[in-house]
C-alpha positions as CSV (number, residue, x, y, z in Angstrom):
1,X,13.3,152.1,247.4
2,X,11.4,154.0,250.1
3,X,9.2,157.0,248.5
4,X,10.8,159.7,250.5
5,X,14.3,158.3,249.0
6,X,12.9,158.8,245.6
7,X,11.7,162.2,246.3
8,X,14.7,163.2,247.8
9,X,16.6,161.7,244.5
10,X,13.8,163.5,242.1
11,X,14.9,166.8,244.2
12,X,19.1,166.0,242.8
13,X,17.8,166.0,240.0
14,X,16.1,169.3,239.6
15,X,18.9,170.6,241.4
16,X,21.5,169.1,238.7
17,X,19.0,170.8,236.2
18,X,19.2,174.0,237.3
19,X,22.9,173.8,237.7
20,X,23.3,172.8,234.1
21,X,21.6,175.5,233.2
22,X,23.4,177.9,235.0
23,X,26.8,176.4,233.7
24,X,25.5,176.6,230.1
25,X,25.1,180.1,230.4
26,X,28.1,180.6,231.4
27,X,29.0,178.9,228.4
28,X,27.0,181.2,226.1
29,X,29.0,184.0,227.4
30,X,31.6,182.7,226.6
31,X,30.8,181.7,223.0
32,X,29.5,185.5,222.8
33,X,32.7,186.8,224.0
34,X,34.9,184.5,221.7
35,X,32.7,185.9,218.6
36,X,32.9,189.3,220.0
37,X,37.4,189.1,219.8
38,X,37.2,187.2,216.9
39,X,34.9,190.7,215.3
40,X,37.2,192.7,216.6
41,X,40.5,190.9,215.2
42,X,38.8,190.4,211.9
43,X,38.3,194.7,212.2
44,X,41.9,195.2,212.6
45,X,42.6,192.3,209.8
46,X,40.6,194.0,207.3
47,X,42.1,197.5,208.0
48,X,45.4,196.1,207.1
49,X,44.2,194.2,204.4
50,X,42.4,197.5,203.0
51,X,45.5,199.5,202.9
52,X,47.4,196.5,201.1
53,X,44.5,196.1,198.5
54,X,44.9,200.1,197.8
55,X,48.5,199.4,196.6
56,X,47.7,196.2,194.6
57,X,44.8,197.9,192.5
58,X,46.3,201.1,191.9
59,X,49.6,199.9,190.8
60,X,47.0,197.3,188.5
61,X,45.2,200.7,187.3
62,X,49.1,202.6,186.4
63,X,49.6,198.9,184.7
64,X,46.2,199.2,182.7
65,X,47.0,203.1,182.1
66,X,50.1,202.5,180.7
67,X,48.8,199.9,178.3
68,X,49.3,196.2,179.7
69,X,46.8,194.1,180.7
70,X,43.5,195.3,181.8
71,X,43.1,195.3,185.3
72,X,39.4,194.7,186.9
73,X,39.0,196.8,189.4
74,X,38.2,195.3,193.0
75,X,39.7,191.8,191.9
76,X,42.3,191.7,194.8
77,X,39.3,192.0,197.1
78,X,37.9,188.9,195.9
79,X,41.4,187.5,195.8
80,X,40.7,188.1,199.5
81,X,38.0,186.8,200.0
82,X,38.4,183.6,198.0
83,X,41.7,183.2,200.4
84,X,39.6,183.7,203.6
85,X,37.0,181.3,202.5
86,X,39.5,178.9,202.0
87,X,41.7,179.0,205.0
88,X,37.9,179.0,207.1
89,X,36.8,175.5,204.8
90,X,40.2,174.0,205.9
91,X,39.9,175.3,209.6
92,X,36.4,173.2,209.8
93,X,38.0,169.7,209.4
94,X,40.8,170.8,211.6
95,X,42.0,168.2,214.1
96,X,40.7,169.3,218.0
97,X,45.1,169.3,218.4
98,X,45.4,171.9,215.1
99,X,42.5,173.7,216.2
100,X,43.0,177.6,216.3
101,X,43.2,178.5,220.1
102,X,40.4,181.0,220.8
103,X,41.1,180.9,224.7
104,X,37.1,181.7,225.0
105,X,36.2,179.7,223.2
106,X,38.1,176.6,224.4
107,X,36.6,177.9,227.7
108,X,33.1,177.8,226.4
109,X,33.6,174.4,225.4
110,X,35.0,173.0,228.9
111,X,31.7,174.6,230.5
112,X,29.7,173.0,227.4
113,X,31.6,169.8,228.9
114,X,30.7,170.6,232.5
115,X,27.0,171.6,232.3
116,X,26.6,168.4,230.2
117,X,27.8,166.1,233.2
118,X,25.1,168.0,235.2
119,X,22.6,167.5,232.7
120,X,23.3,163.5,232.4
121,X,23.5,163.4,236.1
122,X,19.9,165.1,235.7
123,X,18.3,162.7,233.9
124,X,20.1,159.8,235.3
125,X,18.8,160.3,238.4
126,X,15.0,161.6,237.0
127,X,15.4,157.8,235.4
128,X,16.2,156.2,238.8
129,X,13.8,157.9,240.4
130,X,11.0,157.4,238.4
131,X,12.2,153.8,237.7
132,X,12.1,154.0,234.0
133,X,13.4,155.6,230.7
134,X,13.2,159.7,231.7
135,X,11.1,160.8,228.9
136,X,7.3,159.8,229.3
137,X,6.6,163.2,229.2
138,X,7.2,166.5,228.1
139,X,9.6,167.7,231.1
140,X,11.2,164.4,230.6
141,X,11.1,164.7,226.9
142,X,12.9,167.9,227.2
143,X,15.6,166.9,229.7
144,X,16.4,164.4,227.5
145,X,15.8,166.1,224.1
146,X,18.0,168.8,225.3
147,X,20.8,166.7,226.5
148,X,21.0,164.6,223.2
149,X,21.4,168.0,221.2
150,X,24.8,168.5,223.6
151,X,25.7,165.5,223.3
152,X,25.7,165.3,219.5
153,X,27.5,168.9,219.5
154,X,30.3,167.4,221.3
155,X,30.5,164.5,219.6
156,X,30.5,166.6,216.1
157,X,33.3,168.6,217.5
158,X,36.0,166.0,217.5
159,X,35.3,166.1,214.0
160,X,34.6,169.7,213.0
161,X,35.5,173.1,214.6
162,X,31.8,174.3,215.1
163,X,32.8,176.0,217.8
164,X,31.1,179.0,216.4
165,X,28.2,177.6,216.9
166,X,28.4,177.4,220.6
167,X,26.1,180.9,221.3
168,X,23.1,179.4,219.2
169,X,23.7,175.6,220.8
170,X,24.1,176.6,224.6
171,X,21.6,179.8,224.1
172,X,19.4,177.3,222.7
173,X,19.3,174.5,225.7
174,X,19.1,177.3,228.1
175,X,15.9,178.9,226.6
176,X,14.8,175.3,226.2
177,X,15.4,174.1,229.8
178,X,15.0,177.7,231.1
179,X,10.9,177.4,229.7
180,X,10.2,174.7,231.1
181,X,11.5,175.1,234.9
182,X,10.3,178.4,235.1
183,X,7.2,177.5,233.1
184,X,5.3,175.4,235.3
185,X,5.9,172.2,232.9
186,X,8.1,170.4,235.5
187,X,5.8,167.2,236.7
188,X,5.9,165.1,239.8
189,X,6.6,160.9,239.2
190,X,3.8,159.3,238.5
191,X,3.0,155.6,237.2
192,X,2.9,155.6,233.1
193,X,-0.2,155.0,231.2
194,X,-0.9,152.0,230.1
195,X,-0.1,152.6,226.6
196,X,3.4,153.9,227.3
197,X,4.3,150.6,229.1
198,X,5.9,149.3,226.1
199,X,9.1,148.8,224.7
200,X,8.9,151.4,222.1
201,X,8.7,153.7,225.0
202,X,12.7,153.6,225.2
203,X,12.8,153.2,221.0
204,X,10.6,155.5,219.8
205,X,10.9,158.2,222.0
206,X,14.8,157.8,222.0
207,X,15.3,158.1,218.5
208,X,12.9,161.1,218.5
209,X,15.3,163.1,220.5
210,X,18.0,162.3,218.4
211,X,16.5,163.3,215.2
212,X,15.7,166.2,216.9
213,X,19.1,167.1,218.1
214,X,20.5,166.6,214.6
215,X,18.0,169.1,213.5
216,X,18.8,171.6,215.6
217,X,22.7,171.3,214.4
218,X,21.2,171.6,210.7
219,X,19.5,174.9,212.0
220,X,22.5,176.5,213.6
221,X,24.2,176.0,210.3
222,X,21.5,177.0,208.1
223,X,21.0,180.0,210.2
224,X,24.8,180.8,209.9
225,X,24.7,180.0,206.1
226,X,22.1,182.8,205.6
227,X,24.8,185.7,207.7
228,X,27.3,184.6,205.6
229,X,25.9,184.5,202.3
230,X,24.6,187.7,202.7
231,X,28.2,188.8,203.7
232,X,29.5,187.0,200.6
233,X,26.8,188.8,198.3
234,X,27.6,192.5,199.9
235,X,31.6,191.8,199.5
236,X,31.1,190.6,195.3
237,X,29.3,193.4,194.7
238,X,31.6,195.8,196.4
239,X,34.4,194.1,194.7
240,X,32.6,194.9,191.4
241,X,32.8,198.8,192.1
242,X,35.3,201.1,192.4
243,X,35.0,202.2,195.6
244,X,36.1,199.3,197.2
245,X,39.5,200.1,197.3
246,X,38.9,203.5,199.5
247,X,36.1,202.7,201.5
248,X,35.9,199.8,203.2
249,X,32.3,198.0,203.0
250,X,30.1,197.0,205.8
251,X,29.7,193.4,205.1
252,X,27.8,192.0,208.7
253,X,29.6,191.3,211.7
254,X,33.1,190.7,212.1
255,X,33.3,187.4,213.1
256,X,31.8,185.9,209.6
257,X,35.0,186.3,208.3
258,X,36.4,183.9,210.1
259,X,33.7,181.3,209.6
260,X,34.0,178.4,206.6
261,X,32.1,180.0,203.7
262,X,28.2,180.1,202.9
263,X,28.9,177.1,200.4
264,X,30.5,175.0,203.1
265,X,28.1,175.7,206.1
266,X,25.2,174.6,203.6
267,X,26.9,171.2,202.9
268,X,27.4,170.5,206.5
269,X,23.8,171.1,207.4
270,X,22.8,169.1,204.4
271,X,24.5,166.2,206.2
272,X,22.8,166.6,209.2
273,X,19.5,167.4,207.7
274,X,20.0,163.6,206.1
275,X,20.7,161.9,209.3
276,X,18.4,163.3,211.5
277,X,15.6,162.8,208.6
278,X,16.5,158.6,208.7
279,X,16.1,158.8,212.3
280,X,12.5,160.8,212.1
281,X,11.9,158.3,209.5
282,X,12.4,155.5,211.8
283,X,10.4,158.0,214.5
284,X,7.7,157.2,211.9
285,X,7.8,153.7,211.2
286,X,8.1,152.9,214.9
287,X,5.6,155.2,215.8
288,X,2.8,153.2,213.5
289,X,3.8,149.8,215.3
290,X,3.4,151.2,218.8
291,X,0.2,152.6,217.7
292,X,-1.2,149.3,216.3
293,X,-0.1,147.6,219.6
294,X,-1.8,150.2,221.5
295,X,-4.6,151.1,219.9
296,X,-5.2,148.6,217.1
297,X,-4.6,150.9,214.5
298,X,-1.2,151.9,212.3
299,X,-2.8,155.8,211.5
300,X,-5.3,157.9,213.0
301,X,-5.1,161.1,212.2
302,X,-4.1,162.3,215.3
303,X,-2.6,165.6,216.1
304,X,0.5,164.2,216.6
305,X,0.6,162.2,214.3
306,X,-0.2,164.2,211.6
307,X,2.8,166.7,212.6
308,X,5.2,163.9,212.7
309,X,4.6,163.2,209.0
310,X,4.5,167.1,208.3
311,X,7.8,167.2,209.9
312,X,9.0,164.1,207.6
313,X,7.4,165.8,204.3
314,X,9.0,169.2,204.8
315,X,12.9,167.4,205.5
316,X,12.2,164.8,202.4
317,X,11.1,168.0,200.6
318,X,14.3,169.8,201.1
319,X,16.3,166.9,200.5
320,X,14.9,166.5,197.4
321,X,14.8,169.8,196.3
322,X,18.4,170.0,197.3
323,X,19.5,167.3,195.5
324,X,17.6,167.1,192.5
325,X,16.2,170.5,191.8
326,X,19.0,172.4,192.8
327,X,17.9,174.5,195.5
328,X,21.1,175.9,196.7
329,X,21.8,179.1,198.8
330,X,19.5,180.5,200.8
331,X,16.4,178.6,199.7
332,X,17.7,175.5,200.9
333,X,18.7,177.6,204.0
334,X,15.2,178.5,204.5
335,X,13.6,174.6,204.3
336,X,15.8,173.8,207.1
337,X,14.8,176.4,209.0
338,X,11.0,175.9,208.6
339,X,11.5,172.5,208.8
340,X,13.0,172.8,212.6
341,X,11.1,175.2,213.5
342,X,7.9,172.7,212.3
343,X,9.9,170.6,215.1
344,X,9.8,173.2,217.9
345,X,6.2,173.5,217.2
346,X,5.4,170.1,217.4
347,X,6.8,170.1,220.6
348,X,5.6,172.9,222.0
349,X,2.1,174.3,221.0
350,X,1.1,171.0,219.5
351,X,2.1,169.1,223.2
352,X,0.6,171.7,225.2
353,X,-2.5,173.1,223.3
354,X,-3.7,169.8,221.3
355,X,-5.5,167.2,222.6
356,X,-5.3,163.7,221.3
357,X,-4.3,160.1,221.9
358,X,-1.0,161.6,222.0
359,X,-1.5,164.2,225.4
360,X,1.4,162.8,227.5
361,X,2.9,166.4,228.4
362,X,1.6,165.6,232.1
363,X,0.4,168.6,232.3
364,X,-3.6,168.9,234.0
């Protein structure tokens, strides 16, 4: 193919990106506008809920004072919210056809849908162009990495309703992609190094992004875990005083109350947190054998390499410690987070400020 057909073809695809982008904020409106109604239903829910908890505990407390069963005052409200929690759990494994239908939010998602053909069109045609596997270097790596973490947030939605997560997901590719057009880190085609022309190229690199889209699903939810168990917290202690019944408590924002419950959102992540941590194990693994076929050596000590296995030691720590230790709640919210945001870092600062064996950003 002619070079002035390539560029041309290079230029559809930085067009495609930039569309994308623009589509997948108009998705993260969307998502913000669906959690916005969903606050503002859950306000007018509680209201009414309020006024029928008022009847239930005082005619409990004219029980008690006439000499039945002790009543506990606030109970109903953690009736409540036990019923909430559960309705929320059950909503999650909803089938896409039983889903609730939050008109944004089904509208965030077909714009998820449509930025996402953009965004493989993107990196399709980055690939043809360049005549190789798009993601030999760090603009590549993030067109791709970015894609892969849409692509498994579609995928997870035709088995759970993480719909809610939407604002963080899209926010997050935009911010992502965003950085690097306007950034400088975009890079003309050039011919690879001689230590990327290798198979593990397309393995290593590949299962990378996937690991790292997983991660980023395990944050969202971690993230969320930490809103709602702090909501969950606020609403047993005001169910443990007196006042609840008269004043209503502010608990965080509306929309948590229609989100599966602190206990549930940690379980999911823990999922994900497992997968992505066998693929970055594999990262690992295959990242020693290209090494000794490069370089002649498994380990080096390298920058990059050494972050890799950081990442790996913070994940295998919070597994374990989840598992056998019992870090529940917001600890094991918090080793998720670090642990991505160990992931961000190595992409970012390490890429771009590090030098090393490993300085394939493509930037001069």
């Amino acid at each position: 193919m002619p070079d002035s057909a390539l560029l041309t073809l290079d230029s559809v695809s930085v067009l495609m990106v930039w569309t994308a982008i623009a589509v997948y904020a108009l998705a993260f409106i969307a998502y913000a506008i669906d959690l916005a109604r969903r606050s503002a239903l859950a306000v007018d829910a509680q209201d009414a809920k309020g006024r029928e908890r008022e009847l239930v505990v005082a005619g409990a407390r004219s029980q008690a004072a006439g000499g039945g069963a002790d009543a506990a005052p606030g109970a109903s409200a953690m009736d409540i919210l036990r019923a909430e929690e559960r309705v929320a759990d059950a909503a999650l494994n909803a089938s896409p056809a039983r889903r609730s239908r939050h008109i944004w939010a089904r509208i965030g998602t077909s714009l998820t849908v449509l930025g996402f053909l953009f965004h493989v069109g993107a990196d399709v045609t980055r690939g043809i162009a360049a005549g190789r596997v798009p993601w030999s270097n760090m603009y590549e790596f993030a067109l791709t990495g970015t894609m892969l973490i849409i692509a498994v947030y579609l995928i997870v939605l035709l088995r759970y309703d993480l719909r809610f997560l939407g604002t963080f997901i899209t926010g997050l590719v935009v911010v992502l992609l965003g950085g690097v057009m306007l950034g400088g880190l975009y890079v003309e085609i050039v011919p690879l190094m001689d230590p990327l022309k290798s198979v593990w190229l397309v393995i290593h690199v590949f299962v990378a992004s996937l690991a790292t889209a997983l991660f980023a699903i395990a944050f969202g939810l971690s993230v969320v875990q930490l809103m709602q168990g702090r909501r969950e917290h606020k609403v047993a202690a005001a169910a443990a005083s007196d006042s609840v019944v008269s004043t209503p408590v502010k608990t965080g924002p509306g929309f948590l109350r229609t989100l599966p419950s602190s206990e549930a959102l940690e379980s999911l992540a823990y999922r994900f947190a497992i997968l992505g941590f066998i693929f970055w194990t594999f990262t690992l693994i295959a990242g020693s054998i290209w090494a000794n076929d490069a370089w002649g050596r498994y380990w080096g000590f390298d920058t990059k390499e050494v972050w890799t296995f950081v990442i790996w030691v913070l994940y295998a720590g919070y597994i374990h410690a989840r598992a056998t230790r019992g870090w529940r709640g917001s600890r094991s919210a918090w080793l998720s987070i670090i642990g991505f945001t160990a992931v961000l870092f190595n992409f970012t600062i390490v890429n771009m400020f590090f030098k090393g064996l490993h300085a394939y950003s493509g930037l001069s």
